[in-house]
N, CA and C atoms of all chains as a GROMACS GRO file, in nm:
protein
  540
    1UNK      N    1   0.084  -0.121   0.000
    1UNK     CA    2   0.000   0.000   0.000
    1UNK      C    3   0.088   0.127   0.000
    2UNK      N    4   0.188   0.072   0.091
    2UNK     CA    5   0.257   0.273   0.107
    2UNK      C    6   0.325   0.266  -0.027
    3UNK      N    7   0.421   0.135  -0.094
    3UNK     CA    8   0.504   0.109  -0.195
    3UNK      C    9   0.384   0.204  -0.302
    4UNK      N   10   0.292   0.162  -0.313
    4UNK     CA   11   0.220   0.207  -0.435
    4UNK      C   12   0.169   0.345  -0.449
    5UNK      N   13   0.136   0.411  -0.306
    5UNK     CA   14   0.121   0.565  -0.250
    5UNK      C   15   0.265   0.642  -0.287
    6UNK      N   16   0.388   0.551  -0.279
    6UNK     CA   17   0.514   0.639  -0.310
    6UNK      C   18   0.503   0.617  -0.470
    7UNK      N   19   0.480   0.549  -0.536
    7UNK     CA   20   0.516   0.558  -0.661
    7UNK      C   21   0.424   0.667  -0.756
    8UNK      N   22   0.313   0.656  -0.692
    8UNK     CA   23   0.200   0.744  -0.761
    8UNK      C   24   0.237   0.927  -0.692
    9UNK      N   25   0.308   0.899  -0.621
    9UNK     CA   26   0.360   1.059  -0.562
    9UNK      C   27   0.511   1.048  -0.666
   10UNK      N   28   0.598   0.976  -0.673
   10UNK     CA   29   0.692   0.969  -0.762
   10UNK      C   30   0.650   1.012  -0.914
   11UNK      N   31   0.555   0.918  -0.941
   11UNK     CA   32   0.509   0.947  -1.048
   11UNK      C   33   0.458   1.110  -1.106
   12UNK      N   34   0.384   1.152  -1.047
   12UNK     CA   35   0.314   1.306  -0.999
   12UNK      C   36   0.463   1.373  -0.990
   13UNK      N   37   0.526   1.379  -0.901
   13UNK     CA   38   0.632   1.517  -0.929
   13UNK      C   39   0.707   1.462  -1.057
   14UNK      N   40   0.768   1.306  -1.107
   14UNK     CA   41   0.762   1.320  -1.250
   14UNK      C   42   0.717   1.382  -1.391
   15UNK      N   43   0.592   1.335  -1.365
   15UNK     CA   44   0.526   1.425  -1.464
   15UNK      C   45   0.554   1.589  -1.476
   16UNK      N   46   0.541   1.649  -1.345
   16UNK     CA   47   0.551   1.756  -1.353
   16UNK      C   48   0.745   1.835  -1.386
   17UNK      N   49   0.823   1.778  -1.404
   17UNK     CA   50   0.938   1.795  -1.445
   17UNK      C   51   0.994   1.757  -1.657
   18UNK      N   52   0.963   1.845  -1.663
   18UNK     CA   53   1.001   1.849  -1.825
   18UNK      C   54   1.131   1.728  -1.841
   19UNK      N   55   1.167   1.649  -1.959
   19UNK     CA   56   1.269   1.599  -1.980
   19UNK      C   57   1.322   1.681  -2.096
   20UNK      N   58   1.480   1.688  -2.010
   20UNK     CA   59   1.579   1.778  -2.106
   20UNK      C   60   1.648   1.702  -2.226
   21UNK      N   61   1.612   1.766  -2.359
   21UNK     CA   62   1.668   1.651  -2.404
   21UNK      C   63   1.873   1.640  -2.385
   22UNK      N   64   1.900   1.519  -2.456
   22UNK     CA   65   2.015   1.469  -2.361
   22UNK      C   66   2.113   1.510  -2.437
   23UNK      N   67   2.224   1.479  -2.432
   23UNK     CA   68   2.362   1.516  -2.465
   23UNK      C   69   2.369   1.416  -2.576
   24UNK      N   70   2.428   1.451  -2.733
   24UNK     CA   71   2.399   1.331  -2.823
   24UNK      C   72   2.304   1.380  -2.898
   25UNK      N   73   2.208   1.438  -2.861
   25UNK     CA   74   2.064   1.434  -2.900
   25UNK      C   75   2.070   1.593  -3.028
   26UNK      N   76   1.997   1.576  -3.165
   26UNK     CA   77   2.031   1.639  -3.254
   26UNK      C   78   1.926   1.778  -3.181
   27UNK      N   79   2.016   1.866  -3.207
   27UNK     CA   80   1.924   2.026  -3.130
   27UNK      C   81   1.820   2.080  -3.239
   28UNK      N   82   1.704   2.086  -3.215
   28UNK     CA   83   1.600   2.126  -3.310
   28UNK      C   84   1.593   2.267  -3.323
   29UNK      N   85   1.604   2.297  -3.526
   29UNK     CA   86   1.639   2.409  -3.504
   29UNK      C   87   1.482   2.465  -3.447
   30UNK      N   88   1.486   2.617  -3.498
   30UNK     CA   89   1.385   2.760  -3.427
   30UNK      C   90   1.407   2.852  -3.489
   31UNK      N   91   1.320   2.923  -3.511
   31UNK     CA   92   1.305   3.045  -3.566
   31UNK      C   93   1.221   3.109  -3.508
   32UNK      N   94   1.307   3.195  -3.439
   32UNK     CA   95   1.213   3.316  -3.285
   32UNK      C   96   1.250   3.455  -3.344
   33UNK      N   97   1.191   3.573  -3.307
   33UNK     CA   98   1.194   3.689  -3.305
   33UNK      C   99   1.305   3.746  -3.189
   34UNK      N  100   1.401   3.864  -3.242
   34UNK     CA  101   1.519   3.818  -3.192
   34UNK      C  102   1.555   3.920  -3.125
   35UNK      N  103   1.634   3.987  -3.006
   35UNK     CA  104   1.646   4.144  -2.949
   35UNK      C  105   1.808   4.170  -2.935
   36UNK      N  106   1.852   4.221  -2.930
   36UNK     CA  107   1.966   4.272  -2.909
   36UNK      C  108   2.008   4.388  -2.792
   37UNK      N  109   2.111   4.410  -2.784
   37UNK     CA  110   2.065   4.530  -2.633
   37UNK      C  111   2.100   4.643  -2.755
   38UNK      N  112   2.079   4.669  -2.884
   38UNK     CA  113   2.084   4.804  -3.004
   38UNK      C  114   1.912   4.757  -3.061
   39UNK      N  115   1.830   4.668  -2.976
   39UNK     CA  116   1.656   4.661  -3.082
   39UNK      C  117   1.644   4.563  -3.088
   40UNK      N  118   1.500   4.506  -3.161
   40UNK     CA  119   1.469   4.446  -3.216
   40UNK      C  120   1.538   4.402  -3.324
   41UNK      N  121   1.523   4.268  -3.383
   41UNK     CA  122   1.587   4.228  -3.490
   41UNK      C  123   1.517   4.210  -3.628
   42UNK      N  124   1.571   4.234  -3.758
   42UNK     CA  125   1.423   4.241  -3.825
   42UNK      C  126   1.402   4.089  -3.915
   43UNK      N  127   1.515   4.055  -3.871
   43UNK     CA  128   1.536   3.871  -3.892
   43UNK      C  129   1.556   3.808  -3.808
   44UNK      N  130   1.496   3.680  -3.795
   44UNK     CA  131   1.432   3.573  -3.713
   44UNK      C  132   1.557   3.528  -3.634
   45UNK      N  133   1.587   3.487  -3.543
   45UNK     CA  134   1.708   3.430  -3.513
   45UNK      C  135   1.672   3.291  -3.527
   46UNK      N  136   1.792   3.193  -3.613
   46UNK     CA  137   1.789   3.074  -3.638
   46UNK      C  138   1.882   3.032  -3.566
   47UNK      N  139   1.901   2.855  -3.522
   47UNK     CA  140   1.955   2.813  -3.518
   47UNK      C  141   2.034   2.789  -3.592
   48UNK      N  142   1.990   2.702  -3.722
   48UNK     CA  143   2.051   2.635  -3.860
   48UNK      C  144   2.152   2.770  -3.892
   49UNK      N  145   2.131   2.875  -3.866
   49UNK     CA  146   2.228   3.000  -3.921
   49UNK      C  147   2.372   2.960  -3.856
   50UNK      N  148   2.326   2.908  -3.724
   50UNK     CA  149   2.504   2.933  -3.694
   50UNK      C  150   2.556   2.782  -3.722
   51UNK      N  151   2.522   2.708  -3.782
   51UNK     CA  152   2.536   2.574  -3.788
   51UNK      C  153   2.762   2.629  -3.849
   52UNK      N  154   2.805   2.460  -3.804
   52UNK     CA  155   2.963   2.497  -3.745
   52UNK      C  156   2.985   2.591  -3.656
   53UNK      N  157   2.926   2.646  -3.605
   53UNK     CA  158   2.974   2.716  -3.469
   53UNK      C  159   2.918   2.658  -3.313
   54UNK      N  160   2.958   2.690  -3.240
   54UNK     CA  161   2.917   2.637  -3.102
   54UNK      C  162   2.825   2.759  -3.062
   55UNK      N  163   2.686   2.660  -3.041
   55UNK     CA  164   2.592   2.774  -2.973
   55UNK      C  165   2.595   2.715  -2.841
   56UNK      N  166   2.546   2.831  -2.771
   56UNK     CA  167   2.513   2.820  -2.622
   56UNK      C  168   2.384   2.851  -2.618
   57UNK      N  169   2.249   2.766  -2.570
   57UNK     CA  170   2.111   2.799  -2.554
   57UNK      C  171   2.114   2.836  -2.402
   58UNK      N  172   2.101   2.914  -2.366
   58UNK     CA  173   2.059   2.904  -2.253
   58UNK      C  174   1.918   2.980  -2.212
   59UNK      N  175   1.857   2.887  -2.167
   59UNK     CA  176   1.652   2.928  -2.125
   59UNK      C  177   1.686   2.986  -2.003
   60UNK      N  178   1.597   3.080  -2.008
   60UNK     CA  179   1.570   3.137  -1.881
   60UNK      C  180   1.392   3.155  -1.810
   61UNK      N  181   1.378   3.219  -1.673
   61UNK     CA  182   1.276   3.263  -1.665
   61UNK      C  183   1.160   3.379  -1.773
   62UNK      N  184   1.270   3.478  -1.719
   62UNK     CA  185   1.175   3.619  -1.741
   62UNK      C  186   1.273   3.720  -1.795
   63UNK      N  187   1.258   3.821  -1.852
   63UNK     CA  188   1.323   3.946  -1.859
   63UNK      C  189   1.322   4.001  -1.724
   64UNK      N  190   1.396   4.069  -1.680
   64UNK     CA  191   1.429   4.122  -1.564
   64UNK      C  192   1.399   4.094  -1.413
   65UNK      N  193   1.453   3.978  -1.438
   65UNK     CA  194   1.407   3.877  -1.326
   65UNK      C  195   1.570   3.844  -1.315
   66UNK      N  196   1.630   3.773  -1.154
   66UNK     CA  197   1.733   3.673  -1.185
   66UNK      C  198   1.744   3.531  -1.248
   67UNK      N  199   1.643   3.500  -1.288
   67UNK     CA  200   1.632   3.376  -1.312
   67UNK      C  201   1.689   3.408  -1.544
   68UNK      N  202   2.136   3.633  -1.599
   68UNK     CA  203   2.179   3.706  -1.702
   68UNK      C  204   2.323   3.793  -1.638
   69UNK      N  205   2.350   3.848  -1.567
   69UNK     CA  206   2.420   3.945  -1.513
   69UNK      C  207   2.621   3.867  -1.536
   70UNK      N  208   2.522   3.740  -1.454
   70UNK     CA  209   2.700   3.675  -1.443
   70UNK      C  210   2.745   3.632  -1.571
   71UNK      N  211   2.643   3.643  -1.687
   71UNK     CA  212   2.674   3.586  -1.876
   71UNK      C  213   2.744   3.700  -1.906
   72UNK      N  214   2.673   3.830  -1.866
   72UNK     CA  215   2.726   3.931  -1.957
   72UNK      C  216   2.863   3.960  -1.860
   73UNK      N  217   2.967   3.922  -1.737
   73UNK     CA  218   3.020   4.005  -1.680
   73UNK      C  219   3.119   3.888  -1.709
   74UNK      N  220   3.094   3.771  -1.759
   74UNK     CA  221   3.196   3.652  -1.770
   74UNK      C  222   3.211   3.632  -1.910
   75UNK      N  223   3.149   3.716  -1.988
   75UNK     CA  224   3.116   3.695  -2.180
   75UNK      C  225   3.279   3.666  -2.241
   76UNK      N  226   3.368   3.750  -2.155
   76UNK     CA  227   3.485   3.727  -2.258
   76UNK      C  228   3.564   3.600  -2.199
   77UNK      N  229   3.577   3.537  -2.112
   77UNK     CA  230   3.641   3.494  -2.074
   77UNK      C  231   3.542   3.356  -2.087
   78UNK      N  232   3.398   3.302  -2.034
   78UNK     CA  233   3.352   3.172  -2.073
   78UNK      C  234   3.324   3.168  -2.176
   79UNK      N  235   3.261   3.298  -2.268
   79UNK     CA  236   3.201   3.285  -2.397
   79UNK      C  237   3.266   3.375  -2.503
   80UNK      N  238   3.439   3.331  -2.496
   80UNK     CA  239   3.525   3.381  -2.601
   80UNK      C  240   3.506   3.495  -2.692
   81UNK      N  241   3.397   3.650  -2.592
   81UNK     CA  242   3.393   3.762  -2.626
   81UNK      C  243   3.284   3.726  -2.817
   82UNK      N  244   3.206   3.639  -2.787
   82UNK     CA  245   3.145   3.592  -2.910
   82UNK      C  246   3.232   3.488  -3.027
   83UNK      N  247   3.380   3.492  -3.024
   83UNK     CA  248   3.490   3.442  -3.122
   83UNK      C  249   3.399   3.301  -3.157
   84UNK      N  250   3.350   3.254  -3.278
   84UNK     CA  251   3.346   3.131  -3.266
   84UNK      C  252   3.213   3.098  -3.162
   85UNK      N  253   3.176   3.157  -3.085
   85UNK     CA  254   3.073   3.102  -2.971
   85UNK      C  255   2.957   3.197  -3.008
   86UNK      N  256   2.810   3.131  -2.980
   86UNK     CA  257   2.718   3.265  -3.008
   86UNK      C  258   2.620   3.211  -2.872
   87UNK      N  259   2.596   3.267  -2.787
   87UNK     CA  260   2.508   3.314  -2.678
   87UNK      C  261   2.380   3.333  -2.725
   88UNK      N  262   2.288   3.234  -2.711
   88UNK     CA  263   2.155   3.304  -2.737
   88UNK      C  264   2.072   3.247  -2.585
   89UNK      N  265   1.998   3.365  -2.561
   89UNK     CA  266   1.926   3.359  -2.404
   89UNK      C  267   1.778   3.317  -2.505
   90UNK      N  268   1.669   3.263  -2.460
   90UNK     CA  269   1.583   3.236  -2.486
   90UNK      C  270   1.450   3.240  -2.355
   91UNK      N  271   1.392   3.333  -2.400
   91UNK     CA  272   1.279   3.325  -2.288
   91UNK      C  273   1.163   3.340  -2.330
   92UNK      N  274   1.060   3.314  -2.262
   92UNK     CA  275   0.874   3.344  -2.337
   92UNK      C  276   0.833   3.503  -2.367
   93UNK      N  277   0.943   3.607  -2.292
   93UNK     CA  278   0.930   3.756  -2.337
   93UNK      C  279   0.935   3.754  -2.464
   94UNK      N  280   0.800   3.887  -2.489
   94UNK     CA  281   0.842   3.951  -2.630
   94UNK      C  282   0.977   4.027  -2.648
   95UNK      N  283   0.985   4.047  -2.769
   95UNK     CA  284   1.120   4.065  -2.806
   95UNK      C  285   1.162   4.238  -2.774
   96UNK      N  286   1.076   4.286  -2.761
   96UNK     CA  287   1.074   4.433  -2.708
   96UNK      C  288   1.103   4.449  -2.576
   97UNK      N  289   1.029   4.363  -2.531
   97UNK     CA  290   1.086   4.356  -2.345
   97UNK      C  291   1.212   4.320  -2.317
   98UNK      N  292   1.268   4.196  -2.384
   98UNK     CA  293   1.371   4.139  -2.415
   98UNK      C  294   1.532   4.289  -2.466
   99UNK      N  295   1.464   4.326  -2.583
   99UNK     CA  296   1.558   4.445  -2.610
   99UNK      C  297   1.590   4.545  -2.506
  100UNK      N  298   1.484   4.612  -2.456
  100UNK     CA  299   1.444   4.660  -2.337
  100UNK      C  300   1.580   4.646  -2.268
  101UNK      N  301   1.535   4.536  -2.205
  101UNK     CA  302   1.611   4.442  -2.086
  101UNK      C  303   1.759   4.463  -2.110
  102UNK      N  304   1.782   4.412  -2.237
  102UNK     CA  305   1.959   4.421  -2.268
  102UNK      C  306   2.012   4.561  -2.313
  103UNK      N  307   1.930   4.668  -2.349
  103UNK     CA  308   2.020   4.784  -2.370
  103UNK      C  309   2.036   4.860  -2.235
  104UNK      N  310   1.902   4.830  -2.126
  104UNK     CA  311   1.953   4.900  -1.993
  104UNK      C  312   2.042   4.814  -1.912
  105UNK      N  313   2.073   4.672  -1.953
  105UNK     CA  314   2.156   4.627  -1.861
  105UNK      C  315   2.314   4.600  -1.957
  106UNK      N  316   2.297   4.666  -2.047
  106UNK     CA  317   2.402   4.634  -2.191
  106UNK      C  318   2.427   4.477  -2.168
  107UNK      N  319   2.394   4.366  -2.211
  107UNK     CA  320   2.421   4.249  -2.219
  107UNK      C  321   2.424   4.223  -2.376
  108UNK      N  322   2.550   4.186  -2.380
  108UNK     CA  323   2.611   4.164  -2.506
  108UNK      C  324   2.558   4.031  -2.582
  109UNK      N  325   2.482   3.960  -2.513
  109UNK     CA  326   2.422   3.822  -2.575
  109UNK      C  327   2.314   3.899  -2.671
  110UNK      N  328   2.292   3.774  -2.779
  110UNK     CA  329   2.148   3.742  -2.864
  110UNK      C  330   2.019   3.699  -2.752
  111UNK      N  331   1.934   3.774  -2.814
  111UNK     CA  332   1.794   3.718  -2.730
  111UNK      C  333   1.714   3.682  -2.842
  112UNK      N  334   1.649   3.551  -2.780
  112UNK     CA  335   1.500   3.504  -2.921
  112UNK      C  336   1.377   3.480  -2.776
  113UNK      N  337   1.279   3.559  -2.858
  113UNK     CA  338   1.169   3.550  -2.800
  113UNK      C  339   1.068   3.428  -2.820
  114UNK      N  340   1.033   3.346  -2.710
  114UNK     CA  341   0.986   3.234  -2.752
  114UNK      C  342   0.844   3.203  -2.721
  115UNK      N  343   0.785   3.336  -2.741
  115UNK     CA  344   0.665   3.367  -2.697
  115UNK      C  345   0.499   3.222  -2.635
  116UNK      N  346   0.533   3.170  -2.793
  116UNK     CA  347   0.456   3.057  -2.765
  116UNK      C  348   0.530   2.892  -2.652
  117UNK      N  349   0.612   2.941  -2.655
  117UNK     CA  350   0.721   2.796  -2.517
  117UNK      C  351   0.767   2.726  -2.655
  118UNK      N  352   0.737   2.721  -2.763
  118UNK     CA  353   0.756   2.590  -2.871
  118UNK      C  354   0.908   2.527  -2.859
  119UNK      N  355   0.963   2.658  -2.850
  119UNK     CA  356   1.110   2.614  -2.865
  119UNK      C  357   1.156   2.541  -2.709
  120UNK      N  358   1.086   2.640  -2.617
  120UNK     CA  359   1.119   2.568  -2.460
  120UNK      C  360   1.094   2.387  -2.412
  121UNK      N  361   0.941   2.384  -2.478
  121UNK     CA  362   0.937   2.283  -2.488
  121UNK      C  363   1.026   2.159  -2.592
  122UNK      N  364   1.025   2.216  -2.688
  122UNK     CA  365   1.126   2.102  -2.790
  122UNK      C  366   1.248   2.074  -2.725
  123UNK      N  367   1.272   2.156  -2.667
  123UNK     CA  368   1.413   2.111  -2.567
  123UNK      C  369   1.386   2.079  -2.438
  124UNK      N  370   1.272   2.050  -2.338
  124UNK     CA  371   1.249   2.003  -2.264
  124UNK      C  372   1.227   2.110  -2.132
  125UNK      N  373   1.279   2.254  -2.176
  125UNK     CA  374   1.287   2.320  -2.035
  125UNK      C  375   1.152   2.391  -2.029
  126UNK      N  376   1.045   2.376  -2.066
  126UNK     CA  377   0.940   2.428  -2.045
  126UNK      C  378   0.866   2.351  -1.931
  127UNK      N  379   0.855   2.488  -1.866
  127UNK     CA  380   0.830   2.419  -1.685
  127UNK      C  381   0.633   2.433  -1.723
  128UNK      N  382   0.522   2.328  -1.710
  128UNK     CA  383   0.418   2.372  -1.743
  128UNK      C  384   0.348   2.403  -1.592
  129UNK      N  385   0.378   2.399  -1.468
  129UNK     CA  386   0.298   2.462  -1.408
  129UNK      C  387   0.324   2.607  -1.421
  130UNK      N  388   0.466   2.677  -1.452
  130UNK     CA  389   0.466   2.811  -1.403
  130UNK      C  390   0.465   2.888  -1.546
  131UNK      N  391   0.405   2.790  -1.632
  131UNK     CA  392   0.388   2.841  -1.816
  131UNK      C  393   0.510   2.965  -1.856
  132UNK      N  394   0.644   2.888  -1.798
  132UNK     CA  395   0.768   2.947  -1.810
  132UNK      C  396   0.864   2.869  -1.840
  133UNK      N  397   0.968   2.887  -1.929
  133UNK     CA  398   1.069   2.824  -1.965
  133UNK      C  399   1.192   2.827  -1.791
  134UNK      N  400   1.218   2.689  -1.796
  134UNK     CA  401   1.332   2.649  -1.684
  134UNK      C  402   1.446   2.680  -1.695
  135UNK      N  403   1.539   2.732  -1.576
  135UNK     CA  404   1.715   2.789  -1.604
  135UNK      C  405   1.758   2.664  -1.672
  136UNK      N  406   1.746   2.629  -1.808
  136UNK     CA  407   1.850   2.491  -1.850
  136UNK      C  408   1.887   2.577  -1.975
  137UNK      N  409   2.062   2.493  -1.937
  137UNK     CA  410   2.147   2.538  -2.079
  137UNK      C  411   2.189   2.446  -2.136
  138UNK      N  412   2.197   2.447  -2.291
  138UNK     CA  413   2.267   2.394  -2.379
  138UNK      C  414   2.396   2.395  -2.457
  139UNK      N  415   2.478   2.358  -2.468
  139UNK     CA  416   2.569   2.395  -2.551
  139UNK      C  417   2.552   2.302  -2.682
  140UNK      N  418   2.556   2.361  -2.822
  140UNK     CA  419   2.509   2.244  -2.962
  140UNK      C  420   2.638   2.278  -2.998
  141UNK      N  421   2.709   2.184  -3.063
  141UNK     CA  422   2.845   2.194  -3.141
  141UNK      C  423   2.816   2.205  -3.260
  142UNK      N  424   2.960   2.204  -3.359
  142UNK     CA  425   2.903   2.254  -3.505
  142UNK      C  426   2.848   2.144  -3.581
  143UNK      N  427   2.878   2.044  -3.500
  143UNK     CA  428   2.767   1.933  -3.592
  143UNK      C  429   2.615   1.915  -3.544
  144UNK      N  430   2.589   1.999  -3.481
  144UNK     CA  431   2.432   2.031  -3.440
  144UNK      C  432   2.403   1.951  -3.314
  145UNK      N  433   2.440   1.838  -3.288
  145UNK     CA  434   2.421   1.787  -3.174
  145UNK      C  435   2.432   1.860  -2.994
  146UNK      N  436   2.368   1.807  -2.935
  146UNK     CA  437   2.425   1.894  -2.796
  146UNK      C  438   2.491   1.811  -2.746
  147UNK      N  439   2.592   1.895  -2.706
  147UNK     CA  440   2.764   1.850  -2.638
  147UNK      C  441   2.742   1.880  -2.552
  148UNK      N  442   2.667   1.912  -2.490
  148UNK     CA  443   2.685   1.943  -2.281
  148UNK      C  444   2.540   1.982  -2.252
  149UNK      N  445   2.533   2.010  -2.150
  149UNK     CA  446   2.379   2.074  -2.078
  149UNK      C  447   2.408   2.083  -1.944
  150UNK      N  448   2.347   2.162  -1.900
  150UNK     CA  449   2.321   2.172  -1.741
  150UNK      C  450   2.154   2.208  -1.706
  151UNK      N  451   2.110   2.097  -1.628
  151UNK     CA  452   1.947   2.139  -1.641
  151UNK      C  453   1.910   2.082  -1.494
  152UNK      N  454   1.903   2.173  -1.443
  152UNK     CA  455   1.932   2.300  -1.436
  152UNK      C  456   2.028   2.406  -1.429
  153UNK      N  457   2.053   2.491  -1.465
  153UNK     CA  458   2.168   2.554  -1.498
  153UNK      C  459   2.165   2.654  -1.351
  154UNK      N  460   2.296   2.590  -1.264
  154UNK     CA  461   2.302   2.663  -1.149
  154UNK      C  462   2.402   2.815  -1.130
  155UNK      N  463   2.283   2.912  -1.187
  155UNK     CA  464   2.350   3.021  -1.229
  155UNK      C  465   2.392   3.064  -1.062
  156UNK      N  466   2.373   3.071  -0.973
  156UNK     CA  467   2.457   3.108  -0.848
  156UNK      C  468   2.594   3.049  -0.803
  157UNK      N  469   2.608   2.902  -0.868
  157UNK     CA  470   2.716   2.868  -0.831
  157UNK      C  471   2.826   2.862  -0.899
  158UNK      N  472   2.962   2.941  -0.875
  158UNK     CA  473   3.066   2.978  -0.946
  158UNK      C  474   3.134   2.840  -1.054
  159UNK      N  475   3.088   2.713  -1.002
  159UNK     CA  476   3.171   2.652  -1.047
  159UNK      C  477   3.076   2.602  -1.211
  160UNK      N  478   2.958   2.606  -1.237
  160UNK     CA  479   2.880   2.626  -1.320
  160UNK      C  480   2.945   2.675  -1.439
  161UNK      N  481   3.004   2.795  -1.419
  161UNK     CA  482   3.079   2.875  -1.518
  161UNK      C  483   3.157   2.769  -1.544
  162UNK      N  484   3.287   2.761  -1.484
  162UNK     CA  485   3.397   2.668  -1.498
  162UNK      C  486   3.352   2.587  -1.581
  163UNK      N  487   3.238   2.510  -1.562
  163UNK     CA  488   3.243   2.358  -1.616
  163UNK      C  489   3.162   2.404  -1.743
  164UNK      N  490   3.124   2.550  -1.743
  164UNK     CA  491   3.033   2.550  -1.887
  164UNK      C  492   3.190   2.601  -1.999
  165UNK      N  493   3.225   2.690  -1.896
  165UNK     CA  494   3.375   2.764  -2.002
  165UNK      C  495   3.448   2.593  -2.041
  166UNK      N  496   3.495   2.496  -1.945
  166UNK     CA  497   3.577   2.406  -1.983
  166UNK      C  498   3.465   2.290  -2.108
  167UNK      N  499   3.359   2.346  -2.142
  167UNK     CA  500   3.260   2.248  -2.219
  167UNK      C  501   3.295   2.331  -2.312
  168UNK      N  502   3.277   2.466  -2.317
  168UNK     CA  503   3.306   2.521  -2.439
  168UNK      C  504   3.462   2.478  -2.522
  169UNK      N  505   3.500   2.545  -2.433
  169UNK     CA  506   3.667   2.509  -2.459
  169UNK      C  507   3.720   2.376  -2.518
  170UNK      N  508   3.656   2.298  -2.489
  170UNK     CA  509   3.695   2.135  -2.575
  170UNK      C  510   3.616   2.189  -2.708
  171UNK      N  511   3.529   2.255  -2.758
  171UNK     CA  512   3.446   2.238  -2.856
  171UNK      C  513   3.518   2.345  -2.974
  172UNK      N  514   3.580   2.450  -2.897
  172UNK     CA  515   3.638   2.551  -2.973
  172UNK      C  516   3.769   2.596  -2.939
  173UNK      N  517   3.881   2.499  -2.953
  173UNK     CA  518   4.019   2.501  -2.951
  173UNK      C  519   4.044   2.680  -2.946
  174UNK      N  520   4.138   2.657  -2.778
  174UNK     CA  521   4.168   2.825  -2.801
  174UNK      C  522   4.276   2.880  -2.942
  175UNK      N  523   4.350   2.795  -3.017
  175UNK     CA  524   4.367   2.832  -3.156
  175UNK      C  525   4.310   2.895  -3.265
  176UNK      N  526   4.184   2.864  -3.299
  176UNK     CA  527   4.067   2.908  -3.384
  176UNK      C  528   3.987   3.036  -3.296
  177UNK      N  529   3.966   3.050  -3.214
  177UNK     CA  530   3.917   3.173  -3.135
  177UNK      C  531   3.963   3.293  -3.212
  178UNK      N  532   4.081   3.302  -3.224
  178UNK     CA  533   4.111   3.439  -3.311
  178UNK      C  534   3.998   3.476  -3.463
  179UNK      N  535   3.990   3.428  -3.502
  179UNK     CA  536   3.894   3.432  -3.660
  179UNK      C  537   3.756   3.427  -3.613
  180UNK      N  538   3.691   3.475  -3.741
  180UNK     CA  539   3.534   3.472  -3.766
  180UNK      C  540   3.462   3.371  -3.869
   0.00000   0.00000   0.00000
C-alpha cells in the first residue's frame, strides 16, 4: 500500500518535471523573433544559421528577473 | 543574465566562434528593453509561444515558463553538454560550462570569424 502511494507521488512530481533533451541528442532548429541590447531584430534568429559554430542555448525565466 | 554578460569574454570567447543566445517566453521588445539597460552583449529570441522551450524540454508547465536549463550544440548540431538545471549562483557552473566550451572551440581558432 505505502510502496504504491510512493510511486504514484513519484510518479506526480515526475510528470511535472520536463525531460531535457540529452547530450547526443540532434538540437531542433527555431526560428524566434530576436532582441539585441541596439533593438529588435528584423530577422528571425535561427539556429541552422550558426550551424559549425558552437551555440550556447541558454533558457531562462523572465526578462528582468534573476532567473 | 548578469553573471553571462560580466563573464562573456572569458567563458564565452567575447562571441569568437561562440554565439550566446538567451531564450525566454518575453516579447522581443521587453527582451531588447532588458539588454540595452543592462548592456548584455548576448542574442535574445523571443519564444513567446514555449515551442522552442518545450522542444528542448525546459518548459516548466505549471509556471507556463521556460526552466534555467542550458545547452551547448556543437558545429555538428548535436548537444555537447547541458546543465538542467543551470546553477546560475554557483561559481563553479561557469567553470564547467567555459571548460565544455573550450573542448568544442580550440583556443587556436578563437582568433577568426
Amino acid at each position: 500500500m505505502l510502496a504504491t502511494l510512493l510511486l504514484a507521488v513519484t510518479m506526480q512530481a515526475g510528470a511535472a518535471e520536463p525531460q531535457a533533451l540529452a547530450v547526443g541528442a540532434v538540437a531542433p532548429d527555431f526560428a524566434l523573433p530576436g532582441a539585441t541590447r541596439y533593438g529588435t531584430l528584423k530577422n528571425p534568429v535561427r539556429l541552422s544559421d550558426y550551424k559549425g559554430k558552437t551555440v550556447v542555448l541558454a533558457f531562462f525565466f523572465k526578462a528582468r528577473t534573476r532567473g | 543574465m548578469n553573471a553571462y554578460r560580466d563573464q562573456y569574454a572569458q567563458v564565452f570567447k567575447n562571441g569568437r566562434n561562440v554565439v550566446l543566445i538567451a531564450i525566454s517566453a518575453d516579447v522581443d521588445t521587453a527582451l531588447a528593453s532588458w539588454a540595452r539597460d543592462a548592456d548584455y552583449p548576448v542574442l535574445f529570441a523571443s519564444d513567446t509561444g514555449s515551442a522552442v522551450g518545450k522542444a528542448y524540454g525546459a518548459f516548466n508547465e505549471r509556471y507556463k515558463l521556460d526552466n534555467r536549463n542550458l545547452f551547448v550544440v556543437g558545429s555538428d548540431g548535436k548537444i555537447a553538454y547541458r546543465q538542467t538545471p543551470f546553477r546560475e549562483i554557483d561559481p563553479t557552473a561557469y567553470t564547467e560550462l567555459g571548460a565544455a566550451i573550450g573542448k568544442l572551440v580550440p583556443a587556436d581558432t578563437t582568433g577568426s570569424h
